[in-house]
N, CA, C, O and CB atoms as a CASP TS submission, in Angstrom:
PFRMAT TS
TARGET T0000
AUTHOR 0000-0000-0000
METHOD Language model
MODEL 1
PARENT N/A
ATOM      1  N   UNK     1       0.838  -1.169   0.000  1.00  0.00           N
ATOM      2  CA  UNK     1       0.000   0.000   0.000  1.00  0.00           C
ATOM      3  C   UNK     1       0.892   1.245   0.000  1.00  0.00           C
ATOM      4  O   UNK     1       1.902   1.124   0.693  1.00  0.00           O
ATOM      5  CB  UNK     1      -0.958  -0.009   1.216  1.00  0.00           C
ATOM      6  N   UNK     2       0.710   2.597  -0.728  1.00  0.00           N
ATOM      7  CA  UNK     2       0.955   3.853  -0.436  1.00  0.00           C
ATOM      8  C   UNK     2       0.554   4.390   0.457  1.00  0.00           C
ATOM      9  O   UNK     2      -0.578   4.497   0.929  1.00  0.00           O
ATOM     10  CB  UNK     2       0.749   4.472  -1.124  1.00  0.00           C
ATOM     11  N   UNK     3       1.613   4.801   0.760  1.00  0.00           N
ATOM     12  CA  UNK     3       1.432   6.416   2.006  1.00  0.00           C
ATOM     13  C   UNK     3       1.129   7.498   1.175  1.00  0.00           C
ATOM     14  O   UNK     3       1.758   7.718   0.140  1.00  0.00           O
ATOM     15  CB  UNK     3       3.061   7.055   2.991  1.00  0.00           C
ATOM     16  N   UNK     4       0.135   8.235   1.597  1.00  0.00           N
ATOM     17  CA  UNK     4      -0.055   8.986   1.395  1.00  0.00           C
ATOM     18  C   UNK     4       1.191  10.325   2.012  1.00  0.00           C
ATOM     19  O   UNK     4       1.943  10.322   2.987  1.00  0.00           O
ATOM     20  CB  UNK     4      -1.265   8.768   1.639  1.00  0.00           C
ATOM     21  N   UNK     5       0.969  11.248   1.041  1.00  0.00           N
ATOM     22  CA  UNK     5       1.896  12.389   1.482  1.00  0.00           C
ATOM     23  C   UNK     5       1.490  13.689   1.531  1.00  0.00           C
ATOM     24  O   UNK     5       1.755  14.539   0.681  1.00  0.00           O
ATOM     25  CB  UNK     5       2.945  12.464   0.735  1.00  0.00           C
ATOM     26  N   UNK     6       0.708  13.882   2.736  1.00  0.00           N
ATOM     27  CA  UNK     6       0.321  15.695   2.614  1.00  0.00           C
ATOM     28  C   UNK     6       1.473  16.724   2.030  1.00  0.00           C
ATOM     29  O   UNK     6       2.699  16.648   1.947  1.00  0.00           O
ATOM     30  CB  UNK     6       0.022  16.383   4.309  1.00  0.00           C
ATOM     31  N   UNK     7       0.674  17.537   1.732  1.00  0.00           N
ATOM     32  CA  UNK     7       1.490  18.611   1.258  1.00  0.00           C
ATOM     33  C   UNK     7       1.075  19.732   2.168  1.00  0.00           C
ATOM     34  O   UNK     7      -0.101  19.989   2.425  1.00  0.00           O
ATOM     35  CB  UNK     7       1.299  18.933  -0.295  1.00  0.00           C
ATOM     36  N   UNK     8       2.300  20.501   2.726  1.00  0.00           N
ATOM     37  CA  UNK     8       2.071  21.765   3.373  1.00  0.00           C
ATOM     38  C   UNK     8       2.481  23.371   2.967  1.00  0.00           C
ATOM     39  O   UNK     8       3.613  23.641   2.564  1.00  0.00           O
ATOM     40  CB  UNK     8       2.625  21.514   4.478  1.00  0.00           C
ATOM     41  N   UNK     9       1.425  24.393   3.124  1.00  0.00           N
ATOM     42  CA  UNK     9       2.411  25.383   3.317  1.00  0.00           C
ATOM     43  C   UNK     9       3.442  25.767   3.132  1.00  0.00           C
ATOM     44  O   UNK     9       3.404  26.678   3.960  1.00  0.00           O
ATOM     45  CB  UNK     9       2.563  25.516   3.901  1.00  0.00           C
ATOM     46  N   UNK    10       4.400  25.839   2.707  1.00  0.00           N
ATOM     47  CA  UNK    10       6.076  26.253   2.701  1.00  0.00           C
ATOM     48  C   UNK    10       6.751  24.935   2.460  1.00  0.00           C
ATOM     49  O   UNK    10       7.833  24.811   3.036  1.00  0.00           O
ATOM     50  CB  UNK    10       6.727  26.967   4.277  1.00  0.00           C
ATOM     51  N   UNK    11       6.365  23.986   1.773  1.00  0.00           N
ATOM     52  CA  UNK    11       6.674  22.916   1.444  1.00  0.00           C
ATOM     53  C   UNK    11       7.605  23.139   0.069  1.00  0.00           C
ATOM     54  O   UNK    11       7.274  24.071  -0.664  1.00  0.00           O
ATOM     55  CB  UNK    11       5.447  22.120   1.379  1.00  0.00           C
ATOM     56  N   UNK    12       8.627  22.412  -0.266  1.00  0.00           N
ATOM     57  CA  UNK    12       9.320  22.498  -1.230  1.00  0.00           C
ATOM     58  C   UNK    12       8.332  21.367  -2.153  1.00  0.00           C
ATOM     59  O   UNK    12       7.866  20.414  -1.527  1.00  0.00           O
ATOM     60  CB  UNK    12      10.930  22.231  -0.872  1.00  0.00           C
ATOM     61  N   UNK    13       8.006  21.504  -3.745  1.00  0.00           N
ATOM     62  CA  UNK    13       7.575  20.634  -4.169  1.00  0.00           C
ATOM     63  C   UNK    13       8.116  20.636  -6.007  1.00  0.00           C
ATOM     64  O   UNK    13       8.477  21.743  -6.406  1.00  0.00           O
ATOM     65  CB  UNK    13       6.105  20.733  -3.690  1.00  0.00           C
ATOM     66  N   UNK    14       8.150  19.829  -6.729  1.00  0.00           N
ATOM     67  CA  UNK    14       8.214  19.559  -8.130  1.00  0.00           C
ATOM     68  C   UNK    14       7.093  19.549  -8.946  1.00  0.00           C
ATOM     69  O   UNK    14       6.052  19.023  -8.552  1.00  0.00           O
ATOM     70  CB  UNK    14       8.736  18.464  -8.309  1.00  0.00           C
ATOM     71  N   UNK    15       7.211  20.238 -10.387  1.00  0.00           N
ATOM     72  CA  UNK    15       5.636  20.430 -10.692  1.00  0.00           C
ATOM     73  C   UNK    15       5.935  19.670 -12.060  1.00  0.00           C
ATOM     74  O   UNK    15       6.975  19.705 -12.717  1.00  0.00           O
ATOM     75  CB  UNK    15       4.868  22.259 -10.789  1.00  0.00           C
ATOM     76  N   UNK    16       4.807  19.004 -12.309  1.00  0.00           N
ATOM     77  CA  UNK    16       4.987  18.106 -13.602  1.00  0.00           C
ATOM     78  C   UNK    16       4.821  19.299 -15.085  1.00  0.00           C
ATOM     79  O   UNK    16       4.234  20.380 -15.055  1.00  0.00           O
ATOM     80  CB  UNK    16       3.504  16.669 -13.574  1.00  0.00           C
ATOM     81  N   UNK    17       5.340  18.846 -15.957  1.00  0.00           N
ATOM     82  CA  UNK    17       5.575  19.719 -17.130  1.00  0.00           C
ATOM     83  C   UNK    17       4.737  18.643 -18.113  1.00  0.00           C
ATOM     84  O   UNK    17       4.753  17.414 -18.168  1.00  0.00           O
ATOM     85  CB  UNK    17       7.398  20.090 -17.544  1.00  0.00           C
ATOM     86  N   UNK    18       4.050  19.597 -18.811  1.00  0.00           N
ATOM     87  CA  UNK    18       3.120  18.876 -19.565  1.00  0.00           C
ATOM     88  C   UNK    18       2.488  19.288 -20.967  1.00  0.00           C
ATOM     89  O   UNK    18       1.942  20.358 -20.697  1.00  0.00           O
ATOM     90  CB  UNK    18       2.163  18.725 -18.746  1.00  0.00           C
ATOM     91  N   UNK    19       2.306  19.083 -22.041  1.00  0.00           N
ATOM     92  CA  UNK    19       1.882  19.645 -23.238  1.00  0.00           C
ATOM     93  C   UNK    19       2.737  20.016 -23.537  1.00  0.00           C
ATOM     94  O   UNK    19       2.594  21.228 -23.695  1.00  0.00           O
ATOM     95  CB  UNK    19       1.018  20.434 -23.385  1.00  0.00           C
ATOM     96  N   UNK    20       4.442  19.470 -23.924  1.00  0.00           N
ATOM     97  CA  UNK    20       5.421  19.445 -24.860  1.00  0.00           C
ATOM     98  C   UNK    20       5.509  18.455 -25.653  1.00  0.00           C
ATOM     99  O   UNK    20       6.492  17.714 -25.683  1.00  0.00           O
ATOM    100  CB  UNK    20       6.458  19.562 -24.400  1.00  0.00           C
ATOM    101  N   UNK    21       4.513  18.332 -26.370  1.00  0.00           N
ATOM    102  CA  UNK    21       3.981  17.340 -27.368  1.00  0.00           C
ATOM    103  C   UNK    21       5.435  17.194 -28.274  1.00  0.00           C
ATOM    104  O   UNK    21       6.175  16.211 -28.300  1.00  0.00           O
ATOM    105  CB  UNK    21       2.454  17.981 -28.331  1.00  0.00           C
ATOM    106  N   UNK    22       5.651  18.880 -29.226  1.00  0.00           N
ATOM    107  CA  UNK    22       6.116  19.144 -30.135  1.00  0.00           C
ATOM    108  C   UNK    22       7.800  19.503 -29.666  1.00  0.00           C
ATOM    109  O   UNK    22       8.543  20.404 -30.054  1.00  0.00           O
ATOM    110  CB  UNK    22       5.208  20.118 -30.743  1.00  0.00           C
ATOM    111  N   UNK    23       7.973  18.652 -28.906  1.00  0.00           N
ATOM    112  CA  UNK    23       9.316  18.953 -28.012  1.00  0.00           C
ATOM    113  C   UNK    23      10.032  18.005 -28.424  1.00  0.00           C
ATOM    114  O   UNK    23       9.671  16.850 -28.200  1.00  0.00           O
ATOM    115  CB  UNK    23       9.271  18.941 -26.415  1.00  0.00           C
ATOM    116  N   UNK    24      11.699  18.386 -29.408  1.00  0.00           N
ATOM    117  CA  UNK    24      12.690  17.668 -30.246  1.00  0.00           C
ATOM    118  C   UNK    24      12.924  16.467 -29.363  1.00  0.00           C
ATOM    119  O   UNK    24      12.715  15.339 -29.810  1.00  0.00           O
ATOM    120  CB  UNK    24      14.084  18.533 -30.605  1.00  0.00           C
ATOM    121  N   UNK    25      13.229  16.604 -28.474  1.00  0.00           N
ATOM    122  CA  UNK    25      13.832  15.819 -26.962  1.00  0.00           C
ATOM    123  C   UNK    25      13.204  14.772 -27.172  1.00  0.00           C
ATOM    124  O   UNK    25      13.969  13.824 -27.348  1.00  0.00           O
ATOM    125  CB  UNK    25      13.494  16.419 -25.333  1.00  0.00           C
ATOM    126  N   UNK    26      11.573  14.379 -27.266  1.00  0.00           N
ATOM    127  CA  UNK    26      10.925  13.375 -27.067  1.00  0.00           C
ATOM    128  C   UNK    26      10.826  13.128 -25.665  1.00  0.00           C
ATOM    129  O   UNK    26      10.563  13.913 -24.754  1.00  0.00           O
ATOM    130  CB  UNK    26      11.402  12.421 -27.747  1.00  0.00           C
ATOM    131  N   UNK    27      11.080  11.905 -25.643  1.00  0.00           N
ATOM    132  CA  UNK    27      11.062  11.012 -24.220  1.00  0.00           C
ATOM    133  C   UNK    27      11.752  11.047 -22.970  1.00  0.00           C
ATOM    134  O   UNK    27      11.468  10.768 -21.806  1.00  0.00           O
ATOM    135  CB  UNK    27      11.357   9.901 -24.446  1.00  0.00           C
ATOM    136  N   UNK    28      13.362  11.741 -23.959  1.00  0.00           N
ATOM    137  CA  UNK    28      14.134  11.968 -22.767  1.00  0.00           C
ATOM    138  C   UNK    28      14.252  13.855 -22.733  1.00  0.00           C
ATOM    139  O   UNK    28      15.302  14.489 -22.839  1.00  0.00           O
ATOM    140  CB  UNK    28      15.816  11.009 -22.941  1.00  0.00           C
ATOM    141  N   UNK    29      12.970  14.389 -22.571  1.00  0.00           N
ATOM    142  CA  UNK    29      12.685  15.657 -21.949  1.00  0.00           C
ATOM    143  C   UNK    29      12.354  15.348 -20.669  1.00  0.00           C
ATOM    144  O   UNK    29      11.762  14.359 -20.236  1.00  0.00           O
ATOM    145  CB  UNK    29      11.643  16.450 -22.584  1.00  0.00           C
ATOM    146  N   UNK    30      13.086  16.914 -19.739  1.00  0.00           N
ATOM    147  CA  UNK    30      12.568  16.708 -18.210  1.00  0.00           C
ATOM    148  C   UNK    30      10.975  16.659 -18.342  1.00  0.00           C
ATOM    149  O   UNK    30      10.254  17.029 -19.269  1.00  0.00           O
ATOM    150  CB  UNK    30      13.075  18.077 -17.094  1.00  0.00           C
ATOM    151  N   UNK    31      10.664  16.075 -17.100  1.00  0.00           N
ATOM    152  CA  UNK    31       9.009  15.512 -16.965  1.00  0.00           C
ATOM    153  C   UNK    31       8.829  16.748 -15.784  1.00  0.00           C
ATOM    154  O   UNK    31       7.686  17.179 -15.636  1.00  0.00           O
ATOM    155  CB  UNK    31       8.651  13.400 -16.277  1.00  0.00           C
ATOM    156  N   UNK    32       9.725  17.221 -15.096  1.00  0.00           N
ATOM    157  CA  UNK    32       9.680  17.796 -13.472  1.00  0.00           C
ATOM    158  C   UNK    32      10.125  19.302 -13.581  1.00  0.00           C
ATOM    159  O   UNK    32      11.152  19.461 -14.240  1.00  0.00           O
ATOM    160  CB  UNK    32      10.876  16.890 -12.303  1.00  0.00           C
ATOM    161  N   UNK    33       9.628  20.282 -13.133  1.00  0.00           N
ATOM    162  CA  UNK    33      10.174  21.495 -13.051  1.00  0.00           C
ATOM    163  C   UNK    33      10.168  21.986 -11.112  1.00  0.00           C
ATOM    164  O   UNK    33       9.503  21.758 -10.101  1.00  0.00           O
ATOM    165  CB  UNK    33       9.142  22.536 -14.213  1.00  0.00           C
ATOM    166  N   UNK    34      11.312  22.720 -11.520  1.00  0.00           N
ATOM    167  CA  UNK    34      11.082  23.066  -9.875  1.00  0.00           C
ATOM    168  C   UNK    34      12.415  23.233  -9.385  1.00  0.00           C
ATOM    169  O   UNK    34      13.274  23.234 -10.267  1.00  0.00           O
ATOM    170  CB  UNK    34      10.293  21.829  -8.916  1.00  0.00           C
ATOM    171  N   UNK    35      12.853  23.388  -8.087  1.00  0.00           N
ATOM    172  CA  UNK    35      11.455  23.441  -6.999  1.00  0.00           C
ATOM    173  C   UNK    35      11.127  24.289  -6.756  1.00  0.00           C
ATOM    174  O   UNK    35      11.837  25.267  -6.521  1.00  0.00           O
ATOM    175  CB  UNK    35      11.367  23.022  -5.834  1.00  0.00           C
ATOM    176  N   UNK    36       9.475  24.238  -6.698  1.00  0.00           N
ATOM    177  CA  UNK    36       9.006  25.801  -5.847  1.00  0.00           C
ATOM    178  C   UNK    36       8.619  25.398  -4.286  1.00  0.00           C
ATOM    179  O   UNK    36       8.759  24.364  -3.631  1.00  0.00           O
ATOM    180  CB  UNK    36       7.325  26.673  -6.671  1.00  0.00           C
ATOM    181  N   UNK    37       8.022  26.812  -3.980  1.00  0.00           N
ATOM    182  CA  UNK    37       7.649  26.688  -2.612  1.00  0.00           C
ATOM    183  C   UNK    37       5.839  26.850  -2.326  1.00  0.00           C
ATOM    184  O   UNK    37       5.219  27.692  -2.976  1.00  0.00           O
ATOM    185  CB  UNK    37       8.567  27.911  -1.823  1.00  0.00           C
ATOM    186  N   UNK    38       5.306  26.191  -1.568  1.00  0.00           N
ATOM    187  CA  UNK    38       3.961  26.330  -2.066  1.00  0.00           C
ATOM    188  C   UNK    38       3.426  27.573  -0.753  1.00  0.00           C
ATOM    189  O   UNK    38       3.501  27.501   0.474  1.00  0.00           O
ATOM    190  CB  UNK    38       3.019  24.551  -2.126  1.00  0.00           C
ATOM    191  N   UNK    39       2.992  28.450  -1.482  1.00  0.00           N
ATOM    192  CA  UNK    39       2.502  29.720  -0.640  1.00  0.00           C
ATOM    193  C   UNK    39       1.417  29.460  -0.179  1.00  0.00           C
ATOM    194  O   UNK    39       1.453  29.731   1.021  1.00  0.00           O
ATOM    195  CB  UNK    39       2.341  30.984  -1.289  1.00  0.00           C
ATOM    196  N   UNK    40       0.366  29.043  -0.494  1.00  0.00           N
ATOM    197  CA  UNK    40      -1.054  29.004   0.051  1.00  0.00           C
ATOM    198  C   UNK    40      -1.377  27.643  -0.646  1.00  0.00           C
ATOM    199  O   UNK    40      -0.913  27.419  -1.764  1.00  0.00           O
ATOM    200  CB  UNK    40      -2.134  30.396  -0.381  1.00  0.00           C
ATOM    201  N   UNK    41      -2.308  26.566   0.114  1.00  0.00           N
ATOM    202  CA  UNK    41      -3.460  25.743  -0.549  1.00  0.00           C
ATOM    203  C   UNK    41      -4.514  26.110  -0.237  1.00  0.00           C
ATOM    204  O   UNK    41      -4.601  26.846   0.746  1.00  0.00           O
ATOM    205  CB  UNK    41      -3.537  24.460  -0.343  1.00  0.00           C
ATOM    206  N   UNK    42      -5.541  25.773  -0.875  1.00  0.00           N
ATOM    207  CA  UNK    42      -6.796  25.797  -1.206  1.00  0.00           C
ATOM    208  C   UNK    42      -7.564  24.297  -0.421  1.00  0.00           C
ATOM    209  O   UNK    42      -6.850  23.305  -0.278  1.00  0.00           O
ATOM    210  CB  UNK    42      -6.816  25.898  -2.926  1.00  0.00           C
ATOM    211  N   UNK    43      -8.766  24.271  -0.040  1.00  0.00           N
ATOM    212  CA  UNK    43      -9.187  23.048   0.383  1.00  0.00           C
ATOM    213  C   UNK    43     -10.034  22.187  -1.048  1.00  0.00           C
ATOM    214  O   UNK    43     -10.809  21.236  -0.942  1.00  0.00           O
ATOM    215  CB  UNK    43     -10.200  23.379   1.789  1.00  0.00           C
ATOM    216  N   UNK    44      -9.520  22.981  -2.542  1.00  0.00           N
ATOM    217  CA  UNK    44     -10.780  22.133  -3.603  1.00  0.00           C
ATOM    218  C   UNK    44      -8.922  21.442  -4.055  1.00  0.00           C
ATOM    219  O   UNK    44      -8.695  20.815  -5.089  1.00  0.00           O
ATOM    220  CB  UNK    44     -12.296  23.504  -5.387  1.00  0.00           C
ATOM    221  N   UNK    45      -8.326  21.630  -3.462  1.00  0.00           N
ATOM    222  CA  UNK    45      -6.939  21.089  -3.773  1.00  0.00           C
ATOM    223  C   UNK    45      -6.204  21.747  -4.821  1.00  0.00           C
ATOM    224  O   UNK    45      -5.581  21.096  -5.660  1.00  0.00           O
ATOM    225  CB  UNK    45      -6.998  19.711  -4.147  1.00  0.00           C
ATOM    226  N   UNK    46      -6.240  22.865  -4.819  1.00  0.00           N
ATOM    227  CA  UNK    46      -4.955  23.239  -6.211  1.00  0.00           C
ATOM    228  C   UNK    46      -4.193  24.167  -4.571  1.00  0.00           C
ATOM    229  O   UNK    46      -4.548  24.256  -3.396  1.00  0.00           O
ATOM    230  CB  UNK    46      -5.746  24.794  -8.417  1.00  0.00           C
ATOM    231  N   UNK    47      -2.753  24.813  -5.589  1.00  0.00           N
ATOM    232  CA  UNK    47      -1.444  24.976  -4.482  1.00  0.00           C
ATOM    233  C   UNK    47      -1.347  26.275  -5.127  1.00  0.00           C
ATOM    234  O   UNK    47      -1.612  26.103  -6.316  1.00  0.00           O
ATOM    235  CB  UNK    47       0.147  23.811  -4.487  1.00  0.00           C
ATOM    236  N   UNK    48      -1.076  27.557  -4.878  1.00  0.00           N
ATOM    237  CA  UNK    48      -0.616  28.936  -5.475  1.00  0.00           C
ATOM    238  C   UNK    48       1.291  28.509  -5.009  1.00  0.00           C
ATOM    239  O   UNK    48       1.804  28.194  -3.935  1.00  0.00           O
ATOM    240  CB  UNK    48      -1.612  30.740  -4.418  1.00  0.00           C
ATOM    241  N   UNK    49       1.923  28.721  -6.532  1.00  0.00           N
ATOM    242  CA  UNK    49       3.463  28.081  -5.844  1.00  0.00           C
ATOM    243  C   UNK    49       4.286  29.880  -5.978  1.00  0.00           C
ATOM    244  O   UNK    49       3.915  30.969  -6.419  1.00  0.00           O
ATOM    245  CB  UNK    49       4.564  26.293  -7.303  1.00  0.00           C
ATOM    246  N   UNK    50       5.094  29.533  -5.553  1.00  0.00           N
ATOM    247  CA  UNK    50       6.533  30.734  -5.826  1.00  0.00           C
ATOM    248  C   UNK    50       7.712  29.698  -5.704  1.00  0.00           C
ATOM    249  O   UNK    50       8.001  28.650  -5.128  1.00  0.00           O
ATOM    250  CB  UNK    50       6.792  32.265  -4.354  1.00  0.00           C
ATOM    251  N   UNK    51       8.305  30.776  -6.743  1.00  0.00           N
ATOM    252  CA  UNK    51       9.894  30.233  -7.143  1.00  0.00           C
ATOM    253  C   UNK    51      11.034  30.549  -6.101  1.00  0.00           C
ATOM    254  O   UNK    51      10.900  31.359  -5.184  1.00  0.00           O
ATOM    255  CB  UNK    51      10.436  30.984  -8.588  1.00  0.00           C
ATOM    256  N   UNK    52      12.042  29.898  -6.322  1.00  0.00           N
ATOM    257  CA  UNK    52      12.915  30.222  -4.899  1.00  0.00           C
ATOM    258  C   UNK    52      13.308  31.851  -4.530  1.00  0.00           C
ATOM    259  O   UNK    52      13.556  32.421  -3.467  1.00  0.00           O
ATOM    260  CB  UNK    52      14.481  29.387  -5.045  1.00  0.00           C
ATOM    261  N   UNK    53      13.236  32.297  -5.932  1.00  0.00           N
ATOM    262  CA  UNK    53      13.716  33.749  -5.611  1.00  0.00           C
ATOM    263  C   UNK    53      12.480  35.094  -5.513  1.00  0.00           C
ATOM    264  O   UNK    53      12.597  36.317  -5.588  1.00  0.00           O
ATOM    265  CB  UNK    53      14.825  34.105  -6.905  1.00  0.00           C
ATOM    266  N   UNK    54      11.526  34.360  -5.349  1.00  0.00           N
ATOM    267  CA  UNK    54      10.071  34.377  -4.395  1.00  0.00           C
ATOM    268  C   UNK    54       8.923  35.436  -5.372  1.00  0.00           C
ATOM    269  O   UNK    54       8.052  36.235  -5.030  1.00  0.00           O
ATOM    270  CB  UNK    54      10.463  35.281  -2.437  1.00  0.00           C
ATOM    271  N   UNK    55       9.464  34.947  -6.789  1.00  0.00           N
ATOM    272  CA  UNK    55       8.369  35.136  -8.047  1.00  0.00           C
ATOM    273  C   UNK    55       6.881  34.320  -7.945  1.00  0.00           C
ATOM    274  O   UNK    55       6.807  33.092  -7.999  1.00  0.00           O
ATOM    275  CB  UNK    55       9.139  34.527  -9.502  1.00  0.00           C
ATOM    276  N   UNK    56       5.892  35.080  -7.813  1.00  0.00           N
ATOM    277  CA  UNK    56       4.554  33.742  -7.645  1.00  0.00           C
ATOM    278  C   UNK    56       4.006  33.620  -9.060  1.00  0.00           C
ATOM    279  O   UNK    56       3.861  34.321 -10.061  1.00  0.00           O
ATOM    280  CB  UNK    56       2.976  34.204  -6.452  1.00  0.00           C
ATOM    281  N   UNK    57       3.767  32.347  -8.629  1.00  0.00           N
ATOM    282  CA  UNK    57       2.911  31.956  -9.900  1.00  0.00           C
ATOM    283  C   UNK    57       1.525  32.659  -9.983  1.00  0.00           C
ATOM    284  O   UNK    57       0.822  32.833  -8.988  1.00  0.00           O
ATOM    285  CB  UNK    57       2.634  30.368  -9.909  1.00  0.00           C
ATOM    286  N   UNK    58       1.018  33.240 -11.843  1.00  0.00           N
ATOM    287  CA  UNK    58      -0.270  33.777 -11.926  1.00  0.00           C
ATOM    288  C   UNK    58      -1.534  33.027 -11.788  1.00  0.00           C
ATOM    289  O   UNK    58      -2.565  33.668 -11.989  1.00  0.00           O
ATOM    290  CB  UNK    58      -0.324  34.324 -13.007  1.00  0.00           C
ATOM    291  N   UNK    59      -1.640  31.668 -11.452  1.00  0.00           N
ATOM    292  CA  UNK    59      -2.611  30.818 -11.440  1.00  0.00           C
ATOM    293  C   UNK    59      -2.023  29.649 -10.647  1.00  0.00           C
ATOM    294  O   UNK    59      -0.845  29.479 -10.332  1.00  0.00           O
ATOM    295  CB  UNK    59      -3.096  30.515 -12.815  1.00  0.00           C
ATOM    296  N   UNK    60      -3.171  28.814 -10.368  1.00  0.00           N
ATOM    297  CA  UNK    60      -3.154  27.777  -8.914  1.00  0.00           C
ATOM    298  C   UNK    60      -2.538  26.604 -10.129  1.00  0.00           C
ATOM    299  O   UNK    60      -2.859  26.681 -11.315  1.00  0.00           O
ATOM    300  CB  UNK    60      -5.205  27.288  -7.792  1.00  0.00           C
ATOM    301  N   UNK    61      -1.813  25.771  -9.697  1.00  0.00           N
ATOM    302  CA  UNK    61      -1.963  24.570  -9.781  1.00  0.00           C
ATOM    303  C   UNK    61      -2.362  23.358  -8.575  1.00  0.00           C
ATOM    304  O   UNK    61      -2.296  23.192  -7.357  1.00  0.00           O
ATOM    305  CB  UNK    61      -0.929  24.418 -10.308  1.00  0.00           C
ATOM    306  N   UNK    62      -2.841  22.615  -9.889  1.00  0.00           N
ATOM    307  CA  UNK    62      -3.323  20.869  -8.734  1.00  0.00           C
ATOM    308  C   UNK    62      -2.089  20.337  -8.247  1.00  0.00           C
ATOM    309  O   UNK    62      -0.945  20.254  -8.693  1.00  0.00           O
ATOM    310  CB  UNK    62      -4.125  19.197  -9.747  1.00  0.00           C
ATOM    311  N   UNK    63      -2.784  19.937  -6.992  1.00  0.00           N
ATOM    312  CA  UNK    63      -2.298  19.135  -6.117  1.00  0.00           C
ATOM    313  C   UNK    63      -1.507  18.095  -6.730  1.00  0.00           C
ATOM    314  O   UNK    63      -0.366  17.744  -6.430  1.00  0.00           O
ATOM    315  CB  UNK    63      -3.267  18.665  -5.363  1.00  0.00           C
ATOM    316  N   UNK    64      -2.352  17.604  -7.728  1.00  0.00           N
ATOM    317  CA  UNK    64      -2.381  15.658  -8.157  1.00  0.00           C
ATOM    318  C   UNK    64      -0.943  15.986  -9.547  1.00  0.00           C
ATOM    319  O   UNK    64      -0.539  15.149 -10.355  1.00  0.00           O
ATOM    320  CB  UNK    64      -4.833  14.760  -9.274  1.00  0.00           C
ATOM    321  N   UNK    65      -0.460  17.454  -9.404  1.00  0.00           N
ATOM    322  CA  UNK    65       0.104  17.756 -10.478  1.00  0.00           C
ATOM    323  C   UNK    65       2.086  17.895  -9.751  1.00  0.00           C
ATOM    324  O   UNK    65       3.167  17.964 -10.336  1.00  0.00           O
ATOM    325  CB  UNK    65      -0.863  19.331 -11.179  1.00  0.00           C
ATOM    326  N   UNK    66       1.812  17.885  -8.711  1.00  0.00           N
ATOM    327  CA  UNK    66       2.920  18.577  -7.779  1.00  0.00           C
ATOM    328  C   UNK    66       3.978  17.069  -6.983  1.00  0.00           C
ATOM    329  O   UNK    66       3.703  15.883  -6.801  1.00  0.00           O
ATOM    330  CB  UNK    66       1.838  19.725  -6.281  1.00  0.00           C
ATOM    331  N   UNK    67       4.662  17.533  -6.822  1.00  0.00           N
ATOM    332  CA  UNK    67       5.250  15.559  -5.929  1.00  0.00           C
ATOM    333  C   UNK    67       6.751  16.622  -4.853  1.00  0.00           C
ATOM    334  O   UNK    67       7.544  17.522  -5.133  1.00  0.00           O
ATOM    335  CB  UNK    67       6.563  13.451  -8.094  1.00  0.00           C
ATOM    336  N   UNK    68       6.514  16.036  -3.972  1.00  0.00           N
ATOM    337  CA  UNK    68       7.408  16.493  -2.953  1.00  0.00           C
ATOM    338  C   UNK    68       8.885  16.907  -3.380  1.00  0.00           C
ATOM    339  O   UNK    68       8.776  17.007  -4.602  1.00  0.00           O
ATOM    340  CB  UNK    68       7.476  15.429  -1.966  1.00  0.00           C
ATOM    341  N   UNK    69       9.648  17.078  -3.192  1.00  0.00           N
ATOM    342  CA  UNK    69      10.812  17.656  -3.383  1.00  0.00           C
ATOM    343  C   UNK    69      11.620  17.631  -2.124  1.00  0.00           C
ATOM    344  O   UNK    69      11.345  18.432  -1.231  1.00  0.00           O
ATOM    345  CB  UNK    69      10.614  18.941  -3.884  1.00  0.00           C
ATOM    346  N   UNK    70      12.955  16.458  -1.934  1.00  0.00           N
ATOM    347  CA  UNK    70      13.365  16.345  -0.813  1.00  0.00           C
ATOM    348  C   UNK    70      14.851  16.878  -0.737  1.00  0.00           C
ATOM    349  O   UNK    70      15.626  16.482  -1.607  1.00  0.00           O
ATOM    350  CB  UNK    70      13.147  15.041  -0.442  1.00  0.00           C
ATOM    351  N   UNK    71      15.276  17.684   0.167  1.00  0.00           N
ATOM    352  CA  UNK    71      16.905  17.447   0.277  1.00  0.00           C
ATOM    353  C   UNK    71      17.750  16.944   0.532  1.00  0.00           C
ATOM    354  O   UNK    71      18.855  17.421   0.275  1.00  0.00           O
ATOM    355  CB  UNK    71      17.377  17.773   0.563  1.00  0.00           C
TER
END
């Protein structure tokens, strides 16, 4: 079974990159961007993120889109 893994607040996390269909790379393009820091969640589950040098993002991303980021 999986553990589940909350996500918090000021959490470091990785955000999946997606709709580089037309991307030379193919397969071996990064899948992961990051890390940001997650400024606020929401309880319908999306995350408002900022970048390390504390740029925010203009729109929420999902939860189900994000994966922890460890040091």
């Amino acid at each position: 079974m999986v553990k589940p893994r909350p996500l918090y607040n000021g959490d470091l996390v990785l955000r999946m990159l997606r709709g580089l269909i037309g991307d030379p790379r193919g397969k071996f393009r990064p899948n992961w961007s990051g890390p940001y820091v997650i400024r606020e969640l929401t309880p319908e589950g999306a995350a408002w993120l900022t970048d390390l040098d504390g740029n925010q993002f203009l729109e929420p991303t999902n939860v189900d889109q994000l994966k922890k980021y460890y040091i």
